[in-house]
mmCIF file as gemmi writes it, N, C-alpha and C atoms, coordinates in Angstrom:
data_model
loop_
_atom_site.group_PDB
_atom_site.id
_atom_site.type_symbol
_atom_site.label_atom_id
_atom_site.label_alt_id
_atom_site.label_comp_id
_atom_site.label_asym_id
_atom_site.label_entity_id
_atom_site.label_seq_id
_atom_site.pdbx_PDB_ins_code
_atom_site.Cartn_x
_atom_site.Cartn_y
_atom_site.Cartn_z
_atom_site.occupancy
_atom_site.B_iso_or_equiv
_atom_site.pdbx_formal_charge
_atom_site.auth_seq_id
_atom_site.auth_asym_id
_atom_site.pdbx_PDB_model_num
ATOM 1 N N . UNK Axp A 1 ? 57.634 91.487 106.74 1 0 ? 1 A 1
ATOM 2 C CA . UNK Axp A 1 ? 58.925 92.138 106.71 1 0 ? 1 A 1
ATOM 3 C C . UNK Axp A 1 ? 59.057 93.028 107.95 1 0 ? 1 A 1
ATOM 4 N N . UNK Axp A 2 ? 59.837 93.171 108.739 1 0 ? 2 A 1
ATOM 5 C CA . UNK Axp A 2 ? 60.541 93.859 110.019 1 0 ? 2 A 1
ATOM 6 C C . UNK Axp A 2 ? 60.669 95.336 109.598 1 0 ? 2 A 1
ATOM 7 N N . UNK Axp A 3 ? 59.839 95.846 110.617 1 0 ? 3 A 1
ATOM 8 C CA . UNK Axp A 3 ? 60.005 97.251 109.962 1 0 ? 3 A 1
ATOM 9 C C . UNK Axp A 3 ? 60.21 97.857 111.747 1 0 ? 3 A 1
ATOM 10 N N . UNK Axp A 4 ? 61.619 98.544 112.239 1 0 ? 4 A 1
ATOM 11 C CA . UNK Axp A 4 ? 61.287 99.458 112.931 1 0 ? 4 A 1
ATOM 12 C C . UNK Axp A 4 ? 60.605 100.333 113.949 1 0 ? 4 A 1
ATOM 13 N N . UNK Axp A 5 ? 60.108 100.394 115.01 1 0 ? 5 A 1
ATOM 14 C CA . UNK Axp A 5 ? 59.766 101.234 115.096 1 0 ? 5 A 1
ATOM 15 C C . UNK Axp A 5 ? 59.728 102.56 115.898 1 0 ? 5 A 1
ATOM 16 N N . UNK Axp A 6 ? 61.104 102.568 116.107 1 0 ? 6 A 1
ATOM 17 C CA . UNK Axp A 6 ? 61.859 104.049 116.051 1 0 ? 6 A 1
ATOM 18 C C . UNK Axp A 6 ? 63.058 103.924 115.431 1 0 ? 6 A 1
ATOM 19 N N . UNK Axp A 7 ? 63.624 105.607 115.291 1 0 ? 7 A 1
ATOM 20 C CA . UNK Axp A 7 ? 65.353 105.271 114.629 1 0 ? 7 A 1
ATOM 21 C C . UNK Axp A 7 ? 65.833 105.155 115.765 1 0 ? 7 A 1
ATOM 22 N N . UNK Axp A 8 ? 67.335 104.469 114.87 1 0 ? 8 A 1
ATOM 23 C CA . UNK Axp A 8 ? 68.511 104.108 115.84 1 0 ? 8 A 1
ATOM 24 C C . UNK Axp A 8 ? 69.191 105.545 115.793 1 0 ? 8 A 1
ATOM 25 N N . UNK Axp A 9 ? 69.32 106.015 117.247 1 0 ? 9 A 1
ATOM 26 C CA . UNK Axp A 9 ? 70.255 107.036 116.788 1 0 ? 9 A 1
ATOM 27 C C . UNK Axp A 9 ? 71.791 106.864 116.371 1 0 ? 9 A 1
ATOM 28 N N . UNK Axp A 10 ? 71.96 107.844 116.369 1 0 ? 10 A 1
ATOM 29 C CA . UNK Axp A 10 ? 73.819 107.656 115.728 1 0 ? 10 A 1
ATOM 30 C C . UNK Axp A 10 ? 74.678 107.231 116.627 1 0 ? 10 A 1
ATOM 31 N N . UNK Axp A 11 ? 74.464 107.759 118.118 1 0 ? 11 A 1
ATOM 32 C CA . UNK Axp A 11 ? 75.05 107.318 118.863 1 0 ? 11 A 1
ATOM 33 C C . UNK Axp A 11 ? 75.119 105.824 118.925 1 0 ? 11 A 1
ATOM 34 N N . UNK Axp A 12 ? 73.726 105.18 119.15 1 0 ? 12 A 1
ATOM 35 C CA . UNK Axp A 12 ? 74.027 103.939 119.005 1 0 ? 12 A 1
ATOM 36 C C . UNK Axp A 12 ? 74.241 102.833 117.586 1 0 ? 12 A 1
ATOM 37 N N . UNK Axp A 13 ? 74.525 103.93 116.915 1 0 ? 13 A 1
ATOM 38 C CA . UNK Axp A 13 ? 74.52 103.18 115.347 1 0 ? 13 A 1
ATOM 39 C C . UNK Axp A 13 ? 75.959 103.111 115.669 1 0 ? 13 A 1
ATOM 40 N N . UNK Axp A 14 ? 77.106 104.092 116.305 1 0 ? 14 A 1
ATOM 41 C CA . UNK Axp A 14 ? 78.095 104.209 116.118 1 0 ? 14 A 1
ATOM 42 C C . UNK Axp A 14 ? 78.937 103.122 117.345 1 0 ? 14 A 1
ATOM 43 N N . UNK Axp A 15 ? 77.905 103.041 118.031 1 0 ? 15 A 1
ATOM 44 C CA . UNK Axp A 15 ? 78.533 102.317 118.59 1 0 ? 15 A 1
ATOM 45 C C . UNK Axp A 15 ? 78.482 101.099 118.717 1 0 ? 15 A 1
ATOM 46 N N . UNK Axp A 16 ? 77.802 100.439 117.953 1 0 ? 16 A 1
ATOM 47 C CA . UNK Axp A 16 ? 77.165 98.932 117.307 1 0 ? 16 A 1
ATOM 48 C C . UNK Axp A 16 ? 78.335 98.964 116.607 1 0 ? 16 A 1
ATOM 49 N N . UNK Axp A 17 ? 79.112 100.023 115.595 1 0 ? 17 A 1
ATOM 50 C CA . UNK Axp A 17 ? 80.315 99.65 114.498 1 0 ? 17 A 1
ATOM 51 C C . UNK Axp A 17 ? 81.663 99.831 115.14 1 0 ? 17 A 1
ATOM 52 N N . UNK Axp A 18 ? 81.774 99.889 116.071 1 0 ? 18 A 1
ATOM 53 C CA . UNK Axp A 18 ? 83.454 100 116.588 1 0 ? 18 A 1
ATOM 54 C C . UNK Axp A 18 ? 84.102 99.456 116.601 1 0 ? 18 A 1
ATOM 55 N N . UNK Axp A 19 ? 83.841 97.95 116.346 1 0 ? 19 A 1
ATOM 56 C CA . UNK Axp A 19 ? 84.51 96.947 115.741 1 0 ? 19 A 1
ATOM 57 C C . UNK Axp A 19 ? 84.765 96.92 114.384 1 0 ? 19 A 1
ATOM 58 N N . UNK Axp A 20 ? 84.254 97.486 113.815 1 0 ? 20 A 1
ATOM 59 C CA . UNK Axp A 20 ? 84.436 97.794 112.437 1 0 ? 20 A 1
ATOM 60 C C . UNK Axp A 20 ? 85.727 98.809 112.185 1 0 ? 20 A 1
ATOM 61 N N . UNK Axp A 21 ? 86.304 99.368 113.009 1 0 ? 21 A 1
ATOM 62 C CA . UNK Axp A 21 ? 87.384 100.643 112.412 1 0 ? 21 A 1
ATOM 63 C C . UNK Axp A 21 ? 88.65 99.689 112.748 1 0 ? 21 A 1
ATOM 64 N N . UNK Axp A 22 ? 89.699 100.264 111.73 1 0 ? 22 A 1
ATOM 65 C CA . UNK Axp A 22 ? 90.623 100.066 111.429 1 0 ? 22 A 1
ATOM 66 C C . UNK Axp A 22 ? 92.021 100.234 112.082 1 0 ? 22 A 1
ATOM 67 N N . UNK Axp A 23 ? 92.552 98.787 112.765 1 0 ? 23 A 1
ATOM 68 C CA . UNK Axp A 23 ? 93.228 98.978 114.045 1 0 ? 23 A 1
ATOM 69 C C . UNK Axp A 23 ? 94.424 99.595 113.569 1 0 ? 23 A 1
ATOM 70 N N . UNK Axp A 24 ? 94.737 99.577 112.701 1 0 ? 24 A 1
ATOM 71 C CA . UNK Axp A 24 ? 96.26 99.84 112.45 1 0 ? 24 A 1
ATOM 72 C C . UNK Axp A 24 ? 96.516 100.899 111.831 1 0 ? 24 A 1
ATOM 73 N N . UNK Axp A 25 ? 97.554 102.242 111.504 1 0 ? 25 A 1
ATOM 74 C CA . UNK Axp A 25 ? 97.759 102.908 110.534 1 0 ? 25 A 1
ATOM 75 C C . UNK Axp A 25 ? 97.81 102.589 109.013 1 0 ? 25 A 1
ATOM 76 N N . UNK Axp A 26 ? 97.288 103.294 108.203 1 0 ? 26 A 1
ATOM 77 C CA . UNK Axp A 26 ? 97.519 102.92 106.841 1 0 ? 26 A 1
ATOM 78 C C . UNK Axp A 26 ? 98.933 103.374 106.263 1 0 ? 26 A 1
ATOM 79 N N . UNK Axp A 27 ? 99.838 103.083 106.007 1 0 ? 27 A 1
ATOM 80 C CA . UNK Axp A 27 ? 101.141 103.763 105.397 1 0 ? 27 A 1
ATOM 81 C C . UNK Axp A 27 ? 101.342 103.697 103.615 1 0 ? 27 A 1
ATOM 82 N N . UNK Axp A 28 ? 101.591 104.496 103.039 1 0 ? 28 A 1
ATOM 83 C CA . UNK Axp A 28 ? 101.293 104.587 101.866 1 0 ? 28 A 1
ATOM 84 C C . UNK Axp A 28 ? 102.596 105.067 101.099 1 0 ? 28 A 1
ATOM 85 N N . UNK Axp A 29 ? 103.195 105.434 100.158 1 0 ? 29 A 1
ATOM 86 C CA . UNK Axp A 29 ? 104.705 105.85 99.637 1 0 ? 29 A 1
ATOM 87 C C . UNK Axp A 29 ? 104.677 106.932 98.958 1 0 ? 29 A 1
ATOM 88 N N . UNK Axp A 30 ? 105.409 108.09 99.465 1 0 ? 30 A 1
ATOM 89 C CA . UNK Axp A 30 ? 105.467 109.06 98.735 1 0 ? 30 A 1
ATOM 90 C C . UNK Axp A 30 ? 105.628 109.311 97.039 1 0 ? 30 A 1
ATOM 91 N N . UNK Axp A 31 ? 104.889 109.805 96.487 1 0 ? 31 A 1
ATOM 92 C CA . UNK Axp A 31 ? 104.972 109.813 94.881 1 0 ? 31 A 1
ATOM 93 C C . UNK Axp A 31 ? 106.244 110.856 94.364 1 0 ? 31 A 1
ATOM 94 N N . UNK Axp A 32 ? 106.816 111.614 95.387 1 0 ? 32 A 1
ATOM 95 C CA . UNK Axp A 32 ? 107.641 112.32 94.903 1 0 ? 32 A 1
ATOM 96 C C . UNK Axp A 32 ? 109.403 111.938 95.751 1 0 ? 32 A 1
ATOM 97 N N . UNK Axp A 33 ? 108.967 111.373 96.397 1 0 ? 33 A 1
ATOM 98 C CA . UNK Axp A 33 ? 110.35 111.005 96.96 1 0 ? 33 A 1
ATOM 99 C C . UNK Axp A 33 ? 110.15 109.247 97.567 1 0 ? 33 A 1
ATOM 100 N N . UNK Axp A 34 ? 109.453 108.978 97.989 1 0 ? 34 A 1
ATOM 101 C CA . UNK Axp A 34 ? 109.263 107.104 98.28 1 0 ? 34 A 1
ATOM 102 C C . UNK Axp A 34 ? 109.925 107.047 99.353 1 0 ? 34 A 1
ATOM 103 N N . UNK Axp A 35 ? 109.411 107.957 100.311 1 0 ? 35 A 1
ATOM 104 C CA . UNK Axp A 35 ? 109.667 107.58 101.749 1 0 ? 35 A 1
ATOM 105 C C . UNK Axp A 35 ? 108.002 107.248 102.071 1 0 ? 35 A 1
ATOM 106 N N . UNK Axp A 36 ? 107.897 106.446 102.94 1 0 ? 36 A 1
ATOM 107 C CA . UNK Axp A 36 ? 106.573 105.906 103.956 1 0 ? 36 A 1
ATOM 108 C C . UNK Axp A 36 ? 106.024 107.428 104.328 1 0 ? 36 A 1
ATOM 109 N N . UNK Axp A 37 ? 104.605 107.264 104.372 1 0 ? 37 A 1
ATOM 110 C CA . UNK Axp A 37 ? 103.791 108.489 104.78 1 0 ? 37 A 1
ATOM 111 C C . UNK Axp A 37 ? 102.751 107.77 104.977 1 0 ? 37 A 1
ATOM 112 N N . UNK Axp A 38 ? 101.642 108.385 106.249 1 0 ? 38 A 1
ATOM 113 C CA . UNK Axp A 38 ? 100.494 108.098 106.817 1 0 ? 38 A 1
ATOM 114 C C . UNK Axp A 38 ? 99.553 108.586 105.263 1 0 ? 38 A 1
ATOM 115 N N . UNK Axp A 39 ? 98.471 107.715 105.21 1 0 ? 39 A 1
ATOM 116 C CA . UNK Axp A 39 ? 97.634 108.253 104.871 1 0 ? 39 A 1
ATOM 117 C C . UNK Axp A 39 ? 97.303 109.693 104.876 1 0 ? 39 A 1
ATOM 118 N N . UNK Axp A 40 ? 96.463 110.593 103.671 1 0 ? 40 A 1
ATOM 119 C CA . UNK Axp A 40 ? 96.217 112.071 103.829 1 0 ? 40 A 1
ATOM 120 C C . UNK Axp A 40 ? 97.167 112.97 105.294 1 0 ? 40 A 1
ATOM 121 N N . UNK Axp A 41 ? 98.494 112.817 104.93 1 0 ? 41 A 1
ATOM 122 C CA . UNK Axp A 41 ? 99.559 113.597 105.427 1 0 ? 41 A 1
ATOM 123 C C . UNK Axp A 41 ? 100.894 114.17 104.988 1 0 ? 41 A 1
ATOM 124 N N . UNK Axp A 42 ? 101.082 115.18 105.39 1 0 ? 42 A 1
ATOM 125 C CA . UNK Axp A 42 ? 102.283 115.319 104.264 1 0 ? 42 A 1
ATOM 126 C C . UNK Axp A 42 ? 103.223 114.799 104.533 1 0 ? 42 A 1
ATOM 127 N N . UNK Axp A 43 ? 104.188 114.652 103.858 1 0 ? 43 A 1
ATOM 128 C CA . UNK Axp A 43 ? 105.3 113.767 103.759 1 0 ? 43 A 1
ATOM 129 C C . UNK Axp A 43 ? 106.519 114.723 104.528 1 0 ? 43 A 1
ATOM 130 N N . UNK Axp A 44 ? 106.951 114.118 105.175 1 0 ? 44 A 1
ATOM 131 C CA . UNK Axp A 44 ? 107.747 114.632 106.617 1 0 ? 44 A 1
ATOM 132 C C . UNK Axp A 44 ? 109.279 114.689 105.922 1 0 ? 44 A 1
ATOM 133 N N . UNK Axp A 45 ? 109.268 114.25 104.916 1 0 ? 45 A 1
ATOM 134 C CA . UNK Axp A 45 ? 110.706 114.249 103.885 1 0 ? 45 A 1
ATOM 135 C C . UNK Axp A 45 ? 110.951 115.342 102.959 1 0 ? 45 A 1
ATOM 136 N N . UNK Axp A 46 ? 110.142 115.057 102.127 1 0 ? 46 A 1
ATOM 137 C CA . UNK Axp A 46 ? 109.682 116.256 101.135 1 0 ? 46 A 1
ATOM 138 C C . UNK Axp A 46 ? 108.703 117.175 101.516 1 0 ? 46 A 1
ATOM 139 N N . UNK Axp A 47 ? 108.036 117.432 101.973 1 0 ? 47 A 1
ATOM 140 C CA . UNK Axp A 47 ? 107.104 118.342 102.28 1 0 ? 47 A 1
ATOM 141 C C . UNK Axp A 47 ? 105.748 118.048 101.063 1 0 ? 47 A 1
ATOM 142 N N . UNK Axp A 48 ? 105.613 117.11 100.604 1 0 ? 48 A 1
ATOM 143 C CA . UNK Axp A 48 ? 104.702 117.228 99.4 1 0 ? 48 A 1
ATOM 144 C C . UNK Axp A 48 ? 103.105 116.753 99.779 1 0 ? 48 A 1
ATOM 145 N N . UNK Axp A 49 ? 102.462 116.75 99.372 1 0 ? 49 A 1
ATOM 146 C CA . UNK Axp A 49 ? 101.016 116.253 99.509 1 0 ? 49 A 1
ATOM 147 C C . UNK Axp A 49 ? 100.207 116.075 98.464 1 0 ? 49 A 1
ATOM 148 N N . UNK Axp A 50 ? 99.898 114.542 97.748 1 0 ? 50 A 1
ATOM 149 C CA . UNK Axp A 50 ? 99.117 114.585 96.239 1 0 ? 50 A 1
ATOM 150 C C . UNK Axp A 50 ? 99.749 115.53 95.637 1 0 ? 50 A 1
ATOM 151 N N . UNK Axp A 51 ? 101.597 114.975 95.235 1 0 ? 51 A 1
ATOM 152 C CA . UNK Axp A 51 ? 101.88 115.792 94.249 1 0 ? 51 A 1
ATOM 153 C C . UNK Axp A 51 ? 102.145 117.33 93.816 1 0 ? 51 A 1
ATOM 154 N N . UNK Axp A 52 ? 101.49 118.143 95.174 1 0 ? 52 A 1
ATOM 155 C CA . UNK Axp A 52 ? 102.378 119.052 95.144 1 0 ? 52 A 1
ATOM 156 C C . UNK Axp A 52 ? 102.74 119.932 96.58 1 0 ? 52 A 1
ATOM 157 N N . UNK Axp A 53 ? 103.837 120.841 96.648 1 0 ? 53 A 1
ATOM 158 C CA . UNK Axp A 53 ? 104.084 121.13 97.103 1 0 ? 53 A 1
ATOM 159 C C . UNK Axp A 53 ? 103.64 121.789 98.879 1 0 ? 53 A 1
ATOM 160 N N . UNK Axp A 54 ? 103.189 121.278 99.387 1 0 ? 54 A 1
ATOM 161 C CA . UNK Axp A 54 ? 102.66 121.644 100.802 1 0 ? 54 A 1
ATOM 162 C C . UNK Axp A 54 ? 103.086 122.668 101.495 1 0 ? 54 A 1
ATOM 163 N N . UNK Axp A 55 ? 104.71 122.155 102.233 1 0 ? 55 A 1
ATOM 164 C CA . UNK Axp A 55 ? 104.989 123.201 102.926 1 0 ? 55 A 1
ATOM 165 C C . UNK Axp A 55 ? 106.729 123.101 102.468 1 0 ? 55 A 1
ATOM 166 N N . UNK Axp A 56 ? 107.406 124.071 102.652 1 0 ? 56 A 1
ATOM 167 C CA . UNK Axp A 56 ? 108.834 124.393 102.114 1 0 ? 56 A 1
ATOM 168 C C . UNK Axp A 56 ? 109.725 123.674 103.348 1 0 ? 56 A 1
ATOM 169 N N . UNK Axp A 57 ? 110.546 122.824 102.828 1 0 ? 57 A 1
ATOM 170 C CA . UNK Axp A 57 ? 111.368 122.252 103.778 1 0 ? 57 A 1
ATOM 171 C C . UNK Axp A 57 ? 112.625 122.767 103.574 1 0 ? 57 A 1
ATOM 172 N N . UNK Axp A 58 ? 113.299 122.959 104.852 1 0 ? 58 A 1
ATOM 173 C CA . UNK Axp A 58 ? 114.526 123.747 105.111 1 0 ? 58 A 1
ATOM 174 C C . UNK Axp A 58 ? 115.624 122.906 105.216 1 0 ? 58 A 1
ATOM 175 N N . UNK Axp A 59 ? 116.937 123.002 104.09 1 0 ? 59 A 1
ATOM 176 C CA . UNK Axp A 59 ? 118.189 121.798 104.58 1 0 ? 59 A 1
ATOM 177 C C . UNK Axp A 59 ? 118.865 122.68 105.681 1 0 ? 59 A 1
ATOM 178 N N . UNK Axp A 60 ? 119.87 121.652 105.98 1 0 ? 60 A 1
ATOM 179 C CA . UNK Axp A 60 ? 120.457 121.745 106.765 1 0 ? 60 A 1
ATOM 180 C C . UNK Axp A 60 ? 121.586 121.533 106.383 1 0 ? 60 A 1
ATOM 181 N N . UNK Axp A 61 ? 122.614 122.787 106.049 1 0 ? 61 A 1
ATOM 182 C CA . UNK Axp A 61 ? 124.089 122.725 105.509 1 0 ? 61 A 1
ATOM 183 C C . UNK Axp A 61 ? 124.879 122.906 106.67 1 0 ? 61 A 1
Protein backbone atom coordinates (compact mmCIF):
# COMPACT_ATOMS: atom_id res chain seq x y z
CA UNK A 1 0.00 0.00 0.00
CA UNK A 2 1.43 3.67 -1.00
CA UNK A 3 2.14 5.47 1.83
CA UNK A 4 3.62 9.08 1.50
CA UNK A 5 6.42 10.34 2.37
CA UNK A 6 5.96 13.85 3.21
CA UNK A 7 2.67 16.04 3.47
CA UNK A 8 1.21 17.79 0.71
CA UNK A 9 1.01 21.16 1.78
CA UNK A 10 -2.14 23.18 1.38
CA UNK A 11 -0.80 25.23 -0.96
CA UNK A 12 -0.37 22.54 -3.21
CA UNK A 13 -3.40 20.58 -2.13
CA UNK A 14 -5.22 23.76 -3.16
CA UNK A 15 -3.97 24.02 -6.03
CA UNK A 16 -4.32 20.43 -7.43
CA UNK A 17 -8.42 21.42 -6.71
CA UNK A 18 -9.07 24.54 -8.75
CA UNK A 19 -10.74 22.83 -11.07
CA UNK A 20 -12.95 21.72 -8.72
CA UNK A 21 -14.69 25.29 -7.70
CA UNK A 22 -17.70 26.40 -8.93
CA UNK A 23 -17.76 28.55 -12.12
CA UNK A 24 -20.90 30.14 -11.86
CA UNK A 25 -22.96 32.06 -9.14
CA UNK A 26 -25.42 30.14 -7.16
CA UNK A 27 -28.87 32.15 -7.22
CA UNK A 28 -31.39 31.05 -4.86
CA UNK A 29 -35.20 32.83 -4.12
CA UNK A 30 -36.01 34.89 -1.51
CA UNK A 31 -38.33 33.20 1.21
CA UNK A 32 -39.88 36.40 2.06
CA UNK A 33 -40.44 38.20 -1.07
CA UNK A 34 -39.19 35.71 -4.29
CA UNK A 35 -36.94 37.94 -5.84
CA UNK A 36 -33.41 36.08 -7.01
CA UNK A 37 -30.61 36.45 -4.35
CA UNK A 38 -26.92 35.20 -4.37
CA UNK A 39 -26.31 32.63 -2.13
CA UNK A 40 -25.64 33.70 1.88
CA UNK A 41 -26.64 37.45 0.91
CA UNK A 42 -29.16 39.62 1.74
CA UNK A 43 -31.79 40.21 -0.39
CA UNK A 44 -31.35 43.61 -2.16
CA UNK A 45 -35.39 43.83 -2.24
CA UNK A 46 -36.41 43.15 1.10
CA UNK A 47 -33.58 43.48 3.14
CA UNK A 48 -34.09 39.93 4.70
CA UNK A 49 -31.57 37.14 5.36
CA UNK A 50 -32.77 33.36 6.50
CA UNK A 51 -35.97 34.82 7.34
CA UNK A 52 -35.31 37.62 9.18
CA UNK A 53 -34.86 40.92 9.09
CA UNK A 54 -31.18 42.18 8.18
CA UNK A 55 -31.10 45.60 7.37
CA UNK A 56 -34.21 48.28 7.16
CA UNK A 57 -35.02 49.25 3.67
CA UNK A 58 -36.09 52.75 2.89
CA UNK A 59 -39.22 53.46 0.21
CA UNK A 60 -39.24 55.85 -1.84
CA UNK A 61 -42.54 58.05 -1.90
Amino acid sequence: MAHPKRRISNQRKHKRRTHDKVEEQQISVCSNCGAPVLYHRVCTECGSYRGSQAIVKETNL
